[in-house]
Every structure is written in structure tokens, then in C-alpha cells.
ZAKEVEX-266811 format. One record per residue (C-alpha): residue in three letters; y, x, z. Coordinates in steps of 0.25 Angstrom, whole numbers, padded with zeros to 4 digits, always signed. Each point is the difference from the previous one (the first is absolute). Layout:
<atoms>
ALAYXZ;...
</atoms>
This chain:
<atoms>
UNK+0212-0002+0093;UNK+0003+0015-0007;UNK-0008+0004-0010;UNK+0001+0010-0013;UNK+0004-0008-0013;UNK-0009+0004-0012;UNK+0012+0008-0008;UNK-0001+0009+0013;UNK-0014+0004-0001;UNK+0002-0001-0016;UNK+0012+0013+0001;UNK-0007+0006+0010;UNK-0012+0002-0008;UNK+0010+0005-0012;UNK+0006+0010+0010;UNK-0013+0006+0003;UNK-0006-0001-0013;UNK+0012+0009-0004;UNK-0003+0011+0009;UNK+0011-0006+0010;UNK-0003+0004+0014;UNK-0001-0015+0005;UNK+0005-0004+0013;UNK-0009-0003+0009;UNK-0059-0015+0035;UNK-0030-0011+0015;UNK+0008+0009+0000;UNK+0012+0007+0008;UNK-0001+0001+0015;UNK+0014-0006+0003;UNK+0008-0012-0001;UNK+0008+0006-0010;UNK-0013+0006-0009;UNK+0002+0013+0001;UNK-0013+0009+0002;UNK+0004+0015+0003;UNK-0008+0009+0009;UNK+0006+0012+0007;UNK-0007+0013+0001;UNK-0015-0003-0006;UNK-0009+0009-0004;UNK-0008-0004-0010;UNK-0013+0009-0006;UNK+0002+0002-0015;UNK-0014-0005-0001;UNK-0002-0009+0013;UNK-0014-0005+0002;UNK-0007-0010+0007;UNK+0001-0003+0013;UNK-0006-0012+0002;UNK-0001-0012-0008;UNK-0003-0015+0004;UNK-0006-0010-0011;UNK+0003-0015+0003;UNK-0006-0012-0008;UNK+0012-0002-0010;UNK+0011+0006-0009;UNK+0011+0006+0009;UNK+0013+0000-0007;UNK+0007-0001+0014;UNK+0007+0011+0006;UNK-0004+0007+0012;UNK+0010+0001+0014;UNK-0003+0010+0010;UNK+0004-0003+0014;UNK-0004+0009+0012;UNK-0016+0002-0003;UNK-0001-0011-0011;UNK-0001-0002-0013;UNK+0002-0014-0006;UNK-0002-0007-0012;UNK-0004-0010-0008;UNK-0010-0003-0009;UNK-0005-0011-0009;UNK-0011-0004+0008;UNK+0010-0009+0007;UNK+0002+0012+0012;UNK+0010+0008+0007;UNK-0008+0013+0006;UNK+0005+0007+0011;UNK-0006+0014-0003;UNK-0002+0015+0008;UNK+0011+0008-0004;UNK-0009+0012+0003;UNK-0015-0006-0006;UNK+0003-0012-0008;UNK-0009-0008+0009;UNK+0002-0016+0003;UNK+0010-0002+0013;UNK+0000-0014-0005;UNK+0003-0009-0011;UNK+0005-0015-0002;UNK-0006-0009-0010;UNK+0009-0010-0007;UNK-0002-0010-0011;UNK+0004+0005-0013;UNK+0001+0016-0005;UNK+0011+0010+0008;UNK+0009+0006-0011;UNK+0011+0000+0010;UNK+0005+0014+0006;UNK+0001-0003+0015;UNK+0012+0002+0009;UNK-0001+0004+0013;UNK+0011-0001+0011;UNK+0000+0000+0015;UNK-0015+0001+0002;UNK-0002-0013-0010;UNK-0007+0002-0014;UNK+0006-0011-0010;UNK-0005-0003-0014;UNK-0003-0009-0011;UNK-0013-0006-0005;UNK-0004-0007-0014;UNK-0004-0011+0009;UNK+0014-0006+0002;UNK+0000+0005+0013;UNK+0009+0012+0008;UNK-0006+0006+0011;UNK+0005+0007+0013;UNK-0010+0008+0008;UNK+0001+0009+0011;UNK-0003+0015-0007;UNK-0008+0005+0013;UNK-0012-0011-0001;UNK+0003-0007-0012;UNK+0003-0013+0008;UNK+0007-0011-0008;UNK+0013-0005+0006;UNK+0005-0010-0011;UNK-0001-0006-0011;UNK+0011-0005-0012;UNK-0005-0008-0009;UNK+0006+0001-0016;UNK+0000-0012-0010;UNK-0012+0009-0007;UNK-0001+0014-0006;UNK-0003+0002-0016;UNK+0001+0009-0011;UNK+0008+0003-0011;UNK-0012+0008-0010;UNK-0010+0011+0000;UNK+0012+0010+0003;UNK+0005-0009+0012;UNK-0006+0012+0010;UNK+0008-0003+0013;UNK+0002-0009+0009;UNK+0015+0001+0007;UNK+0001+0012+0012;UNK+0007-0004+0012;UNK+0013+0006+0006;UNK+0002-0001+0015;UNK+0017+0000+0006;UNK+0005-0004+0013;UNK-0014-0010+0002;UNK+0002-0008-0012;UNK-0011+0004-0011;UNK+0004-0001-0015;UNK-0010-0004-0010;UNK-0005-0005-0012;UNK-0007-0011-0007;UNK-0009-0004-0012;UNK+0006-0014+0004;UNK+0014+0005-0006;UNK+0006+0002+0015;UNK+0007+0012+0006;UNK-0005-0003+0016;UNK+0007+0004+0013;UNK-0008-0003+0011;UNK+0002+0004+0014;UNK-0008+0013+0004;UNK-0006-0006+0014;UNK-0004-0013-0003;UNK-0001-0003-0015;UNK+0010-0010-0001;UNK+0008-0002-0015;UNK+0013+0003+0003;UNK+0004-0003-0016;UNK-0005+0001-0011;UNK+0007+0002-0014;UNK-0006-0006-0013;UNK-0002+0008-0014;UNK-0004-0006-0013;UNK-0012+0011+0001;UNK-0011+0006+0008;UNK+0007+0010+0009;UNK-0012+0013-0001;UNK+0012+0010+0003;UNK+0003+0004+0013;UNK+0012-0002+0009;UNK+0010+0013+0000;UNK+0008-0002+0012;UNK+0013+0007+0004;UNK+0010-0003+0010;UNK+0005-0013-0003;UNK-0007-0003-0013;UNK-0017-0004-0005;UNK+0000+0005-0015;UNK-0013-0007-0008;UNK-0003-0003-0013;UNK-0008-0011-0006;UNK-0009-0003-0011;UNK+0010-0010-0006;UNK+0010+0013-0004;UNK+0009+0000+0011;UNK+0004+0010+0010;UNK+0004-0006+0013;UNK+0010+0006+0012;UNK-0001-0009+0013;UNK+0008-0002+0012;UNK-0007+0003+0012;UNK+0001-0017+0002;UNK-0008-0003-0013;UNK+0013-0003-0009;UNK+0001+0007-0014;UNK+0012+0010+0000;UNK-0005+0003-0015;UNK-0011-0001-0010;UNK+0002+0011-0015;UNK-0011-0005-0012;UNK-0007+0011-0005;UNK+0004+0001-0016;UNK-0015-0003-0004;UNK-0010+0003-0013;UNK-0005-0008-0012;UNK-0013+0002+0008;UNK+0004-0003+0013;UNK+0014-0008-0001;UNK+0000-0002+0014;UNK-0001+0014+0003;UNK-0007-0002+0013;UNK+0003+0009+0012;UNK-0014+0001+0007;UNK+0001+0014+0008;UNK+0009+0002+0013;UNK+0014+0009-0002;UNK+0005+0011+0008;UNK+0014-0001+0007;UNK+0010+0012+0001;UNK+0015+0004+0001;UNK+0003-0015-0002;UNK-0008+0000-0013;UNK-0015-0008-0002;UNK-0009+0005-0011;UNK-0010-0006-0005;UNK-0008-0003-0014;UNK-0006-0012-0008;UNK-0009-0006-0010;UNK+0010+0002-0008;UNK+0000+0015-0004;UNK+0013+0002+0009;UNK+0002+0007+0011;UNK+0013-0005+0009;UNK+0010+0007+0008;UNK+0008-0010+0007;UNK+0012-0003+0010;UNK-0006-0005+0014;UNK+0014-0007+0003;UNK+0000-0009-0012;UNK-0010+0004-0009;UNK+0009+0004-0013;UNK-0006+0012-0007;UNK+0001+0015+0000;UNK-0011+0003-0010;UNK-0012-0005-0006;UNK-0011+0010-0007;UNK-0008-0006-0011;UNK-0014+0005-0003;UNK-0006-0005-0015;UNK-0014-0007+0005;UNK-0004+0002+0013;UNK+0004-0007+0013;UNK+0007+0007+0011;UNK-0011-0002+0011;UNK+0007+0007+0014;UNK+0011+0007+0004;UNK+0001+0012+0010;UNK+0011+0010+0004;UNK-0002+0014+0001;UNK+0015+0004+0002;UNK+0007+0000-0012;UNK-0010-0004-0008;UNK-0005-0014+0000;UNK-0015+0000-0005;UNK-0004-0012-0007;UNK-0016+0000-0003;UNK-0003-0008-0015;UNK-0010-0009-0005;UNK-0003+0002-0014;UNK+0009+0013-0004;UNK-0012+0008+0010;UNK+0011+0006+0006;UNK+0009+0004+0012;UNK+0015+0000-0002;UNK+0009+0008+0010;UNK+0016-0007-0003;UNK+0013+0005+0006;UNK+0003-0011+0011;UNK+0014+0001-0003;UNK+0001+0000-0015;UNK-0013-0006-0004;UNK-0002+0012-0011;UNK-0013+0005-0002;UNK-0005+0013+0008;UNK-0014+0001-0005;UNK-0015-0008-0006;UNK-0012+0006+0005;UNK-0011-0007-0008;UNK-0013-0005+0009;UNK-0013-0005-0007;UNK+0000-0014+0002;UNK+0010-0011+0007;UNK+0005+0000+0013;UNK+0003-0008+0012;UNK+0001+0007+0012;UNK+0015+0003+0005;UNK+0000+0015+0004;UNK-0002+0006+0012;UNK+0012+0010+0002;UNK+0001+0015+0008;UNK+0009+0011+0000;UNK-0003+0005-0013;UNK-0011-0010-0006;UNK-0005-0013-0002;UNK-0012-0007-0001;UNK-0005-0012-0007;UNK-0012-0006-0004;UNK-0007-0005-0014;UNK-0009-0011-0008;UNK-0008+0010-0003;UNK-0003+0006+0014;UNK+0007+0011+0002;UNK+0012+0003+0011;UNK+0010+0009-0008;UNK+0010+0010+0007;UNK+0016-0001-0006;UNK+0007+0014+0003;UNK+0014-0004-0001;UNK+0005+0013-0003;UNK-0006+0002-0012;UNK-0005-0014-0005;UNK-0014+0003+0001;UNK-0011-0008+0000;UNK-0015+0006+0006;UNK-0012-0009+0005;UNK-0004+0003+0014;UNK-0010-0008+0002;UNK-0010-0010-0009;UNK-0009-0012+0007;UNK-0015+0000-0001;UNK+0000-0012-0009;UNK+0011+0008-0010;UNK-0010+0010+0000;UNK-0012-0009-0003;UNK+0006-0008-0009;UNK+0011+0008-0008;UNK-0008+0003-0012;UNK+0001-0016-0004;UNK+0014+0002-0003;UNK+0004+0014-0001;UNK-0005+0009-0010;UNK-0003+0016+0002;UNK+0015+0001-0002;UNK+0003-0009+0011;UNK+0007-0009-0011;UNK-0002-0014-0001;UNK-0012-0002-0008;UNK+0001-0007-0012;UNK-0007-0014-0002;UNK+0003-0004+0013;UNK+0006-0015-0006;UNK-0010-0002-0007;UNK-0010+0005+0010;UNK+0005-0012+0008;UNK+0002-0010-0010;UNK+0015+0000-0002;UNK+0002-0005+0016;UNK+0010+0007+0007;UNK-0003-0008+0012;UNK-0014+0006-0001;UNK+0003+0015-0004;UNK+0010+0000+0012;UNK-0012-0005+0008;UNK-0008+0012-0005;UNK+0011+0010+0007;UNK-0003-0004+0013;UNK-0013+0004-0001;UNK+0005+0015+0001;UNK+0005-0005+0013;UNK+0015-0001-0004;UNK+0009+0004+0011;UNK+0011-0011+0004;UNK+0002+0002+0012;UNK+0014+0008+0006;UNK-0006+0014+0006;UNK+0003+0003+0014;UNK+0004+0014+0003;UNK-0004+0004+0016;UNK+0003+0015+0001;UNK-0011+0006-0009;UNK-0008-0013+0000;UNK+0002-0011-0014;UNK-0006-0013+0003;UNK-0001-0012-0012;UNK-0008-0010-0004;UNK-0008-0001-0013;UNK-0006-0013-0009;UNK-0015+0007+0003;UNK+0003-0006+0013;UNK+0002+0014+0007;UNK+0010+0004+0010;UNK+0002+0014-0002;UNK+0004+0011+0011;UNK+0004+0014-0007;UNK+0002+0013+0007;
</atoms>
């Protein structure tokens, strides 16, 4: 097993902190997470096109594929929509909440449910093919938002699970073809490359797999007073033989794929790293608590720029030429220009604009009282944001079309 000893990360920080340049991703639509769009063309101000309300929170993703849009929602469906109207082609019912960002792959539709269950459906009718029963799905907390996103290579499917397993599975027929076992639920999801599946877990370990199941290497992430274990709960994003990814922990991590020793780790005082995503040279990392997204050099992990947003964030970004897009708690999709470093909203859901005002002042600054307002319960005041109909979910960019999810229960076509 390789993995960075403690005085590492302890001189790294020294070296940054000194003005040293230091050395140095629902949900992305590859096997390796990246999520960049050639050529869109995007209005400054896009507008509604359609807009489809299902019967839970969606925190789920969408995937297009030929006319459909699919994704899940917490009312325990998968929904196949219109590309062109948002109207029904047909939806799935399964036993438990669909937090899960779909894959789909030679005409079959794979996801996991809260249930326990992964499903594989034919995309055209919503047909299910097969079944792979888990040892049980659960969650970690209140922030726990997703369930683990598929990857599909050479008809095995990676994935995985609440019960502290990374699955491979065979992609025509279901059956287990190993399984690994974690100290911790497994929420991330896989980052597959050519000979390697990249995960974290809960337990504060990030795994690279041979394509048979066995561990080639596991890094600990350094960990927190708060969170000691410094849990790695979002998917990471592969490139030029490096994996990226953050945790619980405040770190962001730059790692070697071969054997997982270090090239650089970025520390940010208080706020989890939620999801990585690549825009060239600069890796964009979207923040928890800091309200704010952070553009590093991939290569040396030095700080580019820190556009401040309004509330926390989620959502990995949505990358294009020359911006990116990313979603909110407080529900509202924001444009990054990489350029400059500029942050600009483009577009805010109906229940931000219904219930805004309970949390932001005239200013748009947080309103004060907001604690006490909700007795001192974080759970509770957390709670409260997703009445503004937070966006989660990863934005799908098709040509001048964004498609997302929000916690209002909406999926969102813009134009």
C-alpha cells in the first residue's frame, strides 16, 4: 500500500503557506469523470424551456441519450423524459429514493436505488433486464446527498455501495464478478481508467483497484479534529496519470495513479472539498462551507482564483469552452467564466424565488438570526435551504440546452 506520510503533507502545507509555488469530479459523463462540452452555446440568460415536476427531491443528475432525458428522483423513480417537451416516455418505480446518477451503455440504462437494489433497463421502454441485490443501502447524515454513480467499461459495471462494497458485476446479466470490502459506506463513485477503478470511501481511504478486484493501493486522507477520518464522499476526476479528488477533511488531493504517493494536497480552513472537475489547466473544486468555488493549477496545486457564491455548494461543474456551470443550496445555477474568475447567476428556481427572503436579506446576505430561528439545529437550518430548491444535481450541457434537477422536485430544461 502507498500512501503520503503525515510529515509530507505537514511540509507541504509550510511550503505553500510561505508563498512556495507547490508541486502539484452525478456527475461527469465518462468513465474517467470528466464533463466538458465542445462547441455550446449557451444564452447569457437562458430561459425555460420546459420543465417536469416529479413527486420527490431530485438530487440525481440527468443523462441525455438520443431523445431522452433520465434521471432519478426521491420518489423511488428513474424517468425517461422528452428531450424536446419534458413529457413522460416512461419511468421505473423501485423501492427506495433514486439519488444515483444513471449510466447508460449499449442501449441499457444502469443505476442504483436506496432500496438495496441495482437495476438494468432497456433505455427505449423502460424494461427491466436484471437485478443485483446489495447487502443493504444507508446513510452516513443529513449531508450524505448521493448515492454511488455507475461507470460502464468493456461490459463489467463498477459501482458502489452503502454496504461498504466497491461491485463489479457483469453488464448483460447481473452477475457479481467481485466485490472488494471497505471499512465505510462507499457514496463516491467509481473513476475508471484503463487498468485501474479509483473510489473513496467513508472510512478515509482512497482505493486504486486492479481490474480483477485486487487493491494495487489505498492513500488516508490526513483528517480533521472534526472529521478524523476525513471521509472521501464525492467521485474524482482522472488525468495525465494523476486522480484528483477532495474530502471531509478540508483537503483537496492530487495523487499518482501508478501508486498512489503524492504530488500535492491543497488545504482549505473549514469547508469540505465537495467535486472535482477539469477545465484544462485548472481544476475547479466546488466548496462546502467557504461559499465558494476554487479554480487550482492541476500541476502545481497553487491557487488561481476564489469567486465567492452565496451559500454552499454540491454540484460538480459543468465545463465549456470558456465557462462553467454549477448549481447551489440556495437555487440558483451560476456561470464561472475561466478567464476572468467571474461568478454571474443565470438562472434562479421558482421556489428560490418564492422562498429566498426567509434566508436572504435585501442585500442578498445571509440574514442574521438564522440559528436561533432554528433553534441552534443545523440538521434543521440545512433542512430549511432546500426549500429554495437547492440545486444538486451535475448540469448537462446539450448545445444551447442545460438540463438539472432540483430538491423542489423539478427537472429543469433551459434554452
Amino acid at each position: 500500500m502507498a500512501h503520503l506520510k503525515k510529515y509530507f503533507y505537514y511540509t507541504v502545507f509550510a511550503f505553500f503557506f510561505l508563498g512556495m509555488v507547490v508541486q502539484a469530479q452525478q456527475l461527469a459523463r465518462t468513465a474517467d469523470r470528466h464533463n466538458y462540452t465542445s462547441g455550446a452555446l449557451i444564452q447569457e440568460r437562458p430561459q425555460v424551456k420546459w420543465r417536469f415536476q416529479t413527486e420527490g427531491q431530485v438530487y440525481s443528475s440527468p443523462v441525455l441519450y438520443t431523445n431522452k432525458v433520465i434521471i432519478g428522483s426521491c420518489d423511488s423513480n428513474l424517468y425517461a423524459l422528452n428531450k424536446a417537451d419534458g413529457s413522460v416516455l416512461w419511468k421505473y418505480k423501485t423501492g427506495g429514493e433514486v439519488r444515483a446518477t444513471a449510466a447508460v451503455d449499449q442501449q441499457v440504462v444502469y443505476f442504483l436505488s436506496a432500496d438495496g437494489h441495482f437495476y438494468a433497463l432497456d433505455v427505449h421502454t423502460g424494461k427491466q433486464l436484471w437485478t443485483f441485490k446489495t447487502e443493504g443501502e444507508k446513510t452516513y447524515d443529513i449531508w450524505d446527498y448521493f448515492q454511488s454513480s455507475a461507470a460502464v467499461e468493456s461490459g463489467i459495471v463498477y459501482f458502489g455501495s452503502g454496504d461498504g462494497h466497491i461491485y463489479a458485476v457483469d453488464a448483460k446479466n447481473g452477475k457479481e464478478i467481485w466485490k472488494y470490502k471497505t471499512a465505510g459506506i462507499v457514496h463516491a463513485s467509481p473513476t475508471v481508467t484503463a487498468n485501474e477503478i479509483l473510489i473513496g470511501s467513508f472510512d478515509g481511504y482512497f482505493y486504486c483497484l486492479e481490474k480483477n478486484g485486487d487493491l494495487r493501493w489505498k492513500f488516508k486522507t490526513i483528517g480533521e479534529h472534526y472529521f478524523p477520518k476525513g471521509e472521501v464522499q464525492f467521485h474524482a476526476v482522472a488525468a495525465d496519470s494523476s486522480i484528483y479528488f477532495g474530502a471531509r477533511d478540508f483537503n483537496s488531493y492530487a495523487l499518482k495513479i501508478k501508486d498512489g504517493t503524492g504530488h500535492w494536497v491543497y488545504h482549505q480552513p473549514g469547508s469540505w472539498i465537495s467535486v472535482p472537475s477539469l477545465a484544462g489547466k485548472q481544476l475547479l473544486l466546488t466548496m462546502s462551507d467557504s461559499y465558494s468555488v476554487l479554480a487550482l493549477d492541476k500541476v502545481y496545486g497553487g491557487k488561481l482564483y476564489e469567486p465567492r457564491i452565496p451559500l454552499n455548494t454540491f454540484s460538480s461543474a459543468s465545463i465549456t469552452d470558456s465557462a462553467a456551470y454549477f448549481g447551489a443550496l440556495d437555487g440558483v445555477l451560476y456561470k464561472l467564466d475561466l478567464s476572468k474568475g467571474t461568478v454571474s447567476s443565470v438562472f434562479q428556481t421558482a421556489s428560490s424565488k418564492l422562498n429566498r427572503s426567509n434566508f436572504f436579506d435585501e442585500k442578498d446576505k445571509l440574514r442574521t438570526g438564522l440559528d436561533e430561528k432554528y433553534a441552534h439545529d443545523i440538521h434543521k437550518l440545512f433542512t430549511g435551504y432546500l426549500q429554495m430548491g437547492s440545486i444538486f444535481s451535475t448540469v448537462w450541457i446539450d448545445g444551447q440546452s442545460l438540463y438539472f434537477g432540483s430538491t423542489d422536485g423539478a427537472v429543469y430544461a433551459l434554452e
